[in-house]
C-alpha positions as CSV (number, residue, x, y, z in Angstrom):
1,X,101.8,108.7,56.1
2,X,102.2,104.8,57.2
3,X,99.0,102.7,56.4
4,X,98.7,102.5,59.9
5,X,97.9,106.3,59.8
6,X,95.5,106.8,57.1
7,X,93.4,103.5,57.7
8,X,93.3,105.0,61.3
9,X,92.7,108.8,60.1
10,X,90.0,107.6,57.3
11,X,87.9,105.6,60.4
12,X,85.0,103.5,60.1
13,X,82.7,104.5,57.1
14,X,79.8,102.5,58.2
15,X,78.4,104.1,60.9
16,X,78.7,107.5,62.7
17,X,77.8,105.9,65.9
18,X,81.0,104.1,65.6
19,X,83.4,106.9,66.6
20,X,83.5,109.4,69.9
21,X,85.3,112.8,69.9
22,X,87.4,115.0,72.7
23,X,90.5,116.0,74.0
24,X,92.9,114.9,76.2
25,X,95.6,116.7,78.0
26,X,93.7,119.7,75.5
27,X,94.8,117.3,72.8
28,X,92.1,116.6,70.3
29,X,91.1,113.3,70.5
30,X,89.1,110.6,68.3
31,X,88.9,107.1,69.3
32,X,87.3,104.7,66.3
33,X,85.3,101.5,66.7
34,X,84.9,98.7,63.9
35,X,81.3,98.4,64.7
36,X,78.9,100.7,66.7
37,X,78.4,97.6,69.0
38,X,82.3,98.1,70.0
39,X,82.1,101.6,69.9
40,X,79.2,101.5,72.8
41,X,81.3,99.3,74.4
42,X,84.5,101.5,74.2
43,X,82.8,104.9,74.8
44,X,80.7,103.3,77.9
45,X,84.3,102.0,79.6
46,X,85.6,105.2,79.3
47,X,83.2,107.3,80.6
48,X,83.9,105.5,84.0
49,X,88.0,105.0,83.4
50,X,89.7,107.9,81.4
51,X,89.6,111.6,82.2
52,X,88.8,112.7,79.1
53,X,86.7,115.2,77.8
54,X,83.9,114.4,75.2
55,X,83.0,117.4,72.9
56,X,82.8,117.7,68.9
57,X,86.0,117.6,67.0
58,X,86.8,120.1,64.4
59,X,88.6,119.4,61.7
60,X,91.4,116.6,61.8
61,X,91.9,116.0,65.3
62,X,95.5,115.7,66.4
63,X,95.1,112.0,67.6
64,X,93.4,109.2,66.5
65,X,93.0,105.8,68.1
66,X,91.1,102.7,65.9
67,X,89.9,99.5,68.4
68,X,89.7,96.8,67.3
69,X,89.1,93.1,68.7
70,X,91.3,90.8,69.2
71,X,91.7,86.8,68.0
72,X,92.3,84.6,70.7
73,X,94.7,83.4,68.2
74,X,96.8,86.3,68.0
75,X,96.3,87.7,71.7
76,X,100.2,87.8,72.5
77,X,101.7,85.9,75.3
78,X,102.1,88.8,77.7
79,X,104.7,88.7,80.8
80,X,102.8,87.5,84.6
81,X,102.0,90.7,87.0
82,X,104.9,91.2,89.6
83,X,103.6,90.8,92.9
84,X,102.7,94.7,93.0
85,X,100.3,93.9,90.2
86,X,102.5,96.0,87.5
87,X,103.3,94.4,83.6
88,X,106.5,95.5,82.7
89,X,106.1,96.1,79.0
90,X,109.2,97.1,76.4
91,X,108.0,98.4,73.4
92,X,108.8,97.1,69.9
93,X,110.6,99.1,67.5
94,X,108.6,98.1,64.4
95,X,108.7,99.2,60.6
96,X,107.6,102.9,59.9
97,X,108.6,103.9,62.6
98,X,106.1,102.5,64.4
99,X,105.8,101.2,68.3
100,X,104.6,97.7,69.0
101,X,102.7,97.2,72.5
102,X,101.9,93.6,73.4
103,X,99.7,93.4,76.7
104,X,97.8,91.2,78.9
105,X,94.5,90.7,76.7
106,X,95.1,93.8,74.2
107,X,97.6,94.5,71.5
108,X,98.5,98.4,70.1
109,X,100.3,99.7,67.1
110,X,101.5,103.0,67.6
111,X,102.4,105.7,65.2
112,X,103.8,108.6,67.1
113,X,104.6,111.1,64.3
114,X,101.3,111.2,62.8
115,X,99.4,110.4,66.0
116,X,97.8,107.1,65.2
117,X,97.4,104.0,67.0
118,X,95.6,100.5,66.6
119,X,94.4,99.1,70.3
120,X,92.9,95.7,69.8
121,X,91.4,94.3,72.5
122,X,91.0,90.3,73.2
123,X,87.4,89.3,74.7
124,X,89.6,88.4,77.8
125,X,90.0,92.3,78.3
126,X,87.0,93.4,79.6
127,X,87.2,90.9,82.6
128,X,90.4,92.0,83.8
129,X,90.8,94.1,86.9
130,X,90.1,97.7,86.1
131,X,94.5,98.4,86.5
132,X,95.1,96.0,84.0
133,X,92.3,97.6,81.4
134,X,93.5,101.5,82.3
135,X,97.2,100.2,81.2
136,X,97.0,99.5,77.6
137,X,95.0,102.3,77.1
138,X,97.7,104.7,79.4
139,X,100.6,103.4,77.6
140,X,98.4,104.0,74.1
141,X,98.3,107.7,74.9
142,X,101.5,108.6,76.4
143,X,103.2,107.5,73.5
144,X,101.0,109.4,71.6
145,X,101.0,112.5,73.8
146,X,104.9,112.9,74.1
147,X,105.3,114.6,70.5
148,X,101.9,116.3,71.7
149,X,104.1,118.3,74.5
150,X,102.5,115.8,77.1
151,X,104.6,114.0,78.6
152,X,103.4,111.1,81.6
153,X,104.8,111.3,85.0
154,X,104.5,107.7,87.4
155,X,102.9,110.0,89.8
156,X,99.9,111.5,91.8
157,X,98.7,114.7,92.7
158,X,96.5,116.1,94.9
159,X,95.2,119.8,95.0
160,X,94.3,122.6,97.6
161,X,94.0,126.5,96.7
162,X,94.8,125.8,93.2
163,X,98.2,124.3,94.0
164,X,99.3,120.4,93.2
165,X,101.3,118.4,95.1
166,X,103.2,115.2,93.0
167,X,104.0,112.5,94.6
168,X,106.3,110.4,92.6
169,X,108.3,107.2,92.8
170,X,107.5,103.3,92.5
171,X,104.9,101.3,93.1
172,X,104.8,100.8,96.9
173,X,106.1,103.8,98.0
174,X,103.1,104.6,99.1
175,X,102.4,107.8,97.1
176,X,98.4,107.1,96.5
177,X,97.6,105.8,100.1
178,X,99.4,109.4,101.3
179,X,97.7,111.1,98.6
180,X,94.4,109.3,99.2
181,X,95.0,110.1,102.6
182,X,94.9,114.0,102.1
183,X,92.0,113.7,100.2
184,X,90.5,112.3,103.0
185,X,91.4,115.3,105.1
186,X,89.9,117.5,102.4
187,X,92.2,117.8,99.5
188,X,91.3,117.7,95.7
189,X,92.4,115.4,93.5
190,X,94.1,115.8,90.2
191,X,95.0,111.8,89.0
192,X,96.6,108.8,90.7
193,X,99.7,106.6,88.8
194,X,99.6,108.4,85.9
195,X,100.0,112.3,85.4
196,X,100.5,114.6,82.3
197,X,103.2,117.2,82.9
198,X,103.2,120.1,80.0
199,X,104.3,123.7,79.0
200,X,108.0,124.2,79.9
201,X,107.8,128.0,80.7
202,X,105.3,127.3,83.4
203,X,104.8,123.4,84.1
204,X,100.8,122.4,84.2
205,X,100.0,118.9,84.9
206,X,97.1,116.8,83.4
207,X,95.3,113.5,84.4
208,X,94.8,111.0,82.7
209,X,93.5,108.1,84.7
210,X,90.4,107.8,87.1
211,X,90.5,106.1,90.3
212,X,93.5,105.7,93.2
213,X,94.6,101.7,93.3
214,X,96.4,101.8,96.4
215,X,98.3,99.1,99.3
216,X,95.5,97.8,101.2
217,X,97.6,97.5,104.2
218,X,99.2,101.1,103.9
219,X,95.2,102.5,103.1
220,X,93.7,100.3,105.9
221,X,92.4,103.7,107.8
222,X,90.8,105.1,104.7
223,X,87.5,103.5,106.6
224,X,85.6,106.5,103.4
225,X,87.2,104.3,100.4
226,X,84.9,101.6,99.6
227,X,87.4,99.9,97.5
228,X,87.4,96.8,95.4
229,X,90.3,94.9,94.5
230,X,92.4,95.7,91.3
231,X,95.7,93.4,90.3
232,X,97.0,92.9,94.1
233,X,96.0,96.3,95.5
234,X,93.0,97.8,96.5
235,X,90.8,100.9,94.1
236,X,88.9,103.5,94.6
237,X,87.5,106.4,93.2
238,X,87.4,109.2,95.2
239,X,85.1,111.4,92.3
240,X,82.0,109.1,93.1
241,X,82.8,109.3,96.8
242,X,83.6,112.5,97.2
243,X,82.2,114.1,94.4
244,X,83.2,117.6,93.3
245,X,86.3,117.6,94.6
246,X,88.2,116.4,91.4
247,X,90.2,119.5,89.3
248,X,91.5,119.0,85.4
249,X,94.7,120.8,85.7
250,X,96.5,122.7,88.3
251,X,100.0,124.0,88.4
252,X,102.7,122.0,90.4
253,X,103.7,123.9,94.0
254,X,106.0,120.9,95.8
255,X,107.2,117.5,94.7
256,X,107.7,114.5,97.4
257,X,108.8,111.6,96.7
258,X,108.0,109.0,99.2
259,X,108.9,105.2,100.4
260,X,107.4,103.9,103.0
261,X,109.4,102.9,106.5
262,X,109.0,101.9,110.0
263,X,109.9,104.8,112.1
264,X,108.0,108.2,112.1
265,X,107.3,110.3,109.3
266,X,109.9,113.0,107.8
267,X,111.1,115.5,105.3
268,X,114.4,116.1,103.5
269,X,114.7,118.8,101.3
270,X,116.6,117.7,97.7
271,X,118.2,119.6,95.4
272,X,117.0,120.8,91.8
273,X,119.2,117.9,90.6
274,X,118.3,115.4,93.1
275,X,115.3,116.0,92.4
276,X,115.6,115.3,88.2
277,X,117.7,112.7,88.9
278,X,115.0,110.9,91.0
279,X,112.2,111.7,88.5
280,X,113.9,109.7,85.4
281,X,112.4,106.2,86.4
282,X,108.9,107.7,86.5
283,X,109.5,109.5,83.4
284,X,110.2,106.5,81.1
285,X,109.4,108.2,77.8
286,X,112.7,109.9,78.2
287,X,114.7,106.3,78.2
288,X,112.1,104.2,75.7
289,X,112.4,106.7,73.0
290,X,115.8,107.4,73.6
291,X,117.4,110.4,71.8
292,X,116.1,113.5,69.7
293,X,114.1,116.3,69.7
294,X,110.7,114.7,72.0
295,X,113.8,113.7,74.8
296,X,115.6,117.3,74.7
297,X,111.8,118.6,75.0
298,X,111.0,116.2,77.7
299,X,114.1,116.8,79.9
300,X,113.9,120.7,79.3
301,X,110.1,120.0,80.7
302,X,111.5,117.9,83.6
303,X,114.1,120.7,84.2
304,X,111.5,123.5,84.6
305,X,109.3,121.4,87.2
306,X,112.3,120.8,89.3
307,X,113.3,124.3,89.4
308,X,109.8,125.7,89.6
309,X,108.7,123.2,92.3
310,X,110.7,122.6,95.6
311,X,111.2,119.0,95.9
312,X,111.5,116.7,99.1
313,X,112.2,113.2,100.3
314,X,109.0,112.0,101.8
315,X,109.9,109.2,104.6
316,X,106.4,107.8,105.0
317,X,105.9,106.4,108.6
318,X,102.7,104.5,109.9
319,X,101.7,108.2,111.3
320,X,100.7,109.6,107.9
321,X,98.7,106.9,106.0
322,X,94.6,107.6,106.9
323,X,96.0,110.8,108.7
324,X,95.7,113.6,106.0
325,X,96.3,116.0,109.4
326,X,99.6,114.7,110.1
327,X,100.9,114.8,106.4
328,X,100.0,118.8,106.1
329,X,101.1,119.3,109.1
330,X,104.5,117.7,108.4
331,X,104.4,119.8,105.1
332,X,103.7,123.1,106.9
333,X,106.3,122.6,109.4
334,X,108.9,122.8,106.4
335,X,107.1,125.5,105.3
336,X,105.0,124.0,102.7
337,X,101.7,125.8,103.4
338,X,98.5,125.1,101.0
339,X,96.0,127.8,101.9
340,X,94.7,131.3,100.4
341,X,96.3,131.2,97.1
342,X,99.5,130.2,96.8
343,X,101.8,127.2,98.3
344,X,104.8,128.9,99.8
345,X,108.3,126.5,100.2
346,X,110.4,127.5,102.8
């Protein structure tokens, strides 16, 4: 076990209020403080930014996650947001085997074999945009997840009838303003940007993150979203308002992946391999880690989504976005239909 590990695994001895227990993903879960102050701080954030689940751990949980705070002195010099608001982050292969994480305003220390991490996190943190916060904590997890069996899809979902629909692909494509947009029409909601994809016999999918940060333009006719601005894009959180409508895990029926044009909406059916080959660059845990056993796992995960869920390039014209309608009615025509209890693919 790295030190890393059992300073992590030990955890504060000075307090019990200094520590909060769940699951994520189904994954036991404790996240450490180094003072109950920080650890009210900590559980209070995510209570209103994480989907996770708070309940009594028993035993040693799988994963463990010490915060810290952070210097100014040794907050590390993190790269600018592109113009979509993103940090592109490439971790450090440290000693140990462990994986170094420098961000805007937080720093992490990952141990993925034994399921321990160090976040610290500068002063500076908890006045960044709510997109900025989410993403040291997102990349924390994944990391940790992925030799969990979890493994983190740049993607949404949305629900009806028990069924998800993932919509996948860059930022800007415009896969949360369509998603947001059939919630609006009456949809449930699984999670925005950042989605858990397990069990390779029958693919399940997770959240992770709360919220939808979306293109203001793109989400102009989502008049119901009273959103705030979050690194160059607009959030919202469709739980607080549309409450009830939000679901834990679902299983995947159909995968689009959408960009955004000019012209009207339309569909194109892909192929299984089409379709893995465009899921690779929102499935970055296969390239950052490169090789072994987690990538073979991760790519035999990838393979059973793509076979189990038809897949479909989404052209996404003006006509969709704030038009939930016209998006399931473009999805029935191809004979996507998500009623009763199933989603049948024509």
């Amino acid at each position: 076990m790295t030190a890393l590990a059992a300073a992590t695994r030990a955890g504060p001895a000075r307090s019990a209020e200094a520590s909060w227990s769940g699951a994520v993903a189904g994954v036991p879960l404790r996240i450490d403080a180094l003072s109950a102050a920080l650890a009210r701080q900590v559980t209070a954030w995510l209570e209103g930014a994480l989907l996770l689940s708070p309940a009594p751990v028993g035993g040693a949980p799988a994963l463990c996650v010490r915060i810290a705070a952070l210097a100014p002195r040794d907050e590390p010099t993190a790269p600018p947001p592109a113009a979509n608001g993103l940090i592109f982050v490439r971790p450090q292969a440290l000693p140990d085997g462990l994986v170094g994480l420098d961000l805007p305003h937080a720093r992490c220390r990952i141990d993925p074999a034994t399921g321990a991490a160090e976040l610290a996190l500068a002063e500076t943190w908890w006045r960044a945009p709510l997109k900025l916060q989410q993403e040291a904590w997102l990349l924390t997890l994944a990391w940790l997840l992925r030799p969990r069996g979890r493994y983190a899809l740049h993607a949404s979902a949305v629900v009806r009838a028990g069924r998800g629909l993932v919509l996948a692909g860059e930022s800007g494509s415009g896969k949360s303003s369509a998603a947001l947009s059939l919630i609006q029409h009456g949809w449930g909601w699984l999670a925005d940007d950042l989605i858990l994809l397990h069990d390779e016999a029958a693919p399940r999918l997770s959240g992770l993150a709360r919220g939808f940060a979306f293109d203001p333009v793109l989400g102009e006719r989502l008049s119901w979203a009273v959103a705030k601005p979050a690194a160059g894009k607009a959030f919202a959180d469709p739980e607080a308002l549309l409450p009830g409508r939000r679901v834990d895990s679902c299983r995947p029926a159909a995968l689009l992946f959408p960009r955004v044009v000019a012209g009207a909406s339309r569909l194109a059916r892909l192929s299984p391999a089409a379709a893995l080959v465009a899921l690779l660059p929102a499935s970055g845990g296969v390239v950052a880690a490169g090789g072994g056993a987690h990538a073979r796992a991760q790519m035999a995960a990838l393979g059973a989504l793509v076979r189990t869920a038809p897949a479909y390039r989404l052209d996404a014209g003006p006509d969709i976005f704030g038009e939930g309608a016209a998006l399931e009615s473009l999805l029935a025509a191809h004979g996507l239909r998500f009623d009763g209890d199933t989603a049948e693919a024509g």
